[in-house]
C-alpha positions in Angstrom: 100.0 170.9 73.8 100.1 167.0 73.1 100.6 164.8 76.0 103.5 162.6 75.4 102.0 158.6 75.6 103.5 156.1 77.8 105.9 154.5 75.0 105.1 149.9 75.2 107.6 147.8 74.5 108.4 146.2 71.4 107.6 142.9 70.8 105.8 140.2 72.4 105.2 141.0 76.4 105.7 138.0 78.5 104.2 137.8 81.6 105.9 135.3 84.2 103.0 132.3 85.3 103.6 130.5 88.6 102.8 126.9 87.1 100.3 125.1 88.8 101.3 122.2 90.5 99.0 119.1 91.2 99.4 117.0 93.7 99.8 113.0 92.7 96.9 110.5 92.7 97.9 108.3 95.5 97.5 104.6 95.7 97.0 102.3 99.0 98.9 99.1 98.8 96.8 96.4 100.3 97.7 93.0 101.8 94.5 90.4 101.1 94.3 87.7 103.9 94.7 83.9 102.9 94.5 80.6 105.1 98.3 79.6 104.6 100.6 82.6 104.6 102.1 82.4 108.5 101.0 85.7 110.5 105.1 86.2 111.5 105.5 86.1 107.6 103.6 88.7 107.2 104.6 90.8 110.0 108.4 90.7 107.8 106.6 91.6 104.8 105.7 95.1 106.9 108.9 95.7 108.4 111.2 95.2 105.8 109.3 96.4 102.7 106.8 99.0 104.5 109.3 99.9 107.2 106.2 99.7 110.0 107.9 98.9 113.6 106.9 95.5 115.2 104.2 97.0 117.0 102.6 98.4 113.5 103.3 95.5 111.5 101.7 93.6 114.2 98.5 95.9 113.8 98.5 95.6 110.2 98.4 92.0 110.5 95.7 91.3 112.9 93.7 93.4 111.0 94.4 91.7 107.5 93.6 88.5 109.5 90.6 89.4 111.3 88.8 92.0 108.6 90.4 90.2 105.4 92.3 93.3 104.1 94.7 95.5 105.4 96.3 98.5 104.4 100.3 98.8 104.3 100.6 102.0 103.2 100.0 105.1 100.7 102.4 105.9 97.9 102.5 107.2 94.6 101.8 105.3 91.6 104.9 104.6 91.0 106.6 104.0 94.5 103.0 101.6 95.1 103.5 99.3 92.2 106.8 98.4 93.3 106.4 97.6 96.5 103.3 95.4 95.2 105.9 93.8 93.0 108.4 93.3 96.0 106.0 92.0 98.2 104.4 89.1 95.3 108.0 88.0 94.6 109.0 87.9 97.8 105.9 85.6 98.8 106.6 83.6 96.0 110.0 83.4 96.5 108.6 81.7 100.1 105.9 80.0 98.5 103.3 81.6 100.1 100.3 82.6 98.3 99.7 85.9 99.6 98.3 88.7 97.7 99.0 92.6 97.4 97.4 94.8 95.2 97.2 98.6 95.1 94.3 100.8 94.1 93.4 104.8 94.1 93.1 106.6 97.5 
């Protein structure tokens, strides 16, 4: 007696992939210290654009002041290059010279 085979499918046989997801290259947005941009300035820079309470923005501000470069934050591409953008108009919108620039965590 033949033993009856397990019968496949016709066709191609899919079989269902979980995709693999990567997470984002992130980028730190960083505020470069200068002689004439006014410390309370900058201090509005990181509450309205950065969202950082007083205290933090405060923090941040010292720090750009005393070490030369201070960090406001870590975003994605995207979400970084904008807030560089909003923060470089806005300065020049002011006339101040300040700088912000983002680069790769």
């Amino acid at each position: 007696m033949k033993e009856k085979q397990p019968q496949l499918p016709e066709g191609p046989v899919v079989q269902e992939a979980r995709p693999k997801l990567a997470r984002p290259i992130l980028y730190k947005v960083i505020l470069l210290n200068d002689d004439y941009t006014p410390m309370d300035f900058v201090v509005a820079i990181l509450e309205r654009f950065f969202y950082k309470t007083r205290e933090e923005a405060t923090r941040i501000m010292l720090h750009v002041h005393n070490k030369g470069i201070g960090i406001c934050g870590i975003y994605t591409r995207e979400i970084a290059e904008t807030k560089v953008r909003q923060v470089l108009a806005f300065a020049q919108e002011h006339q101040h010279p300040l700088q912000c620039t983002l680069e790769p965590e």
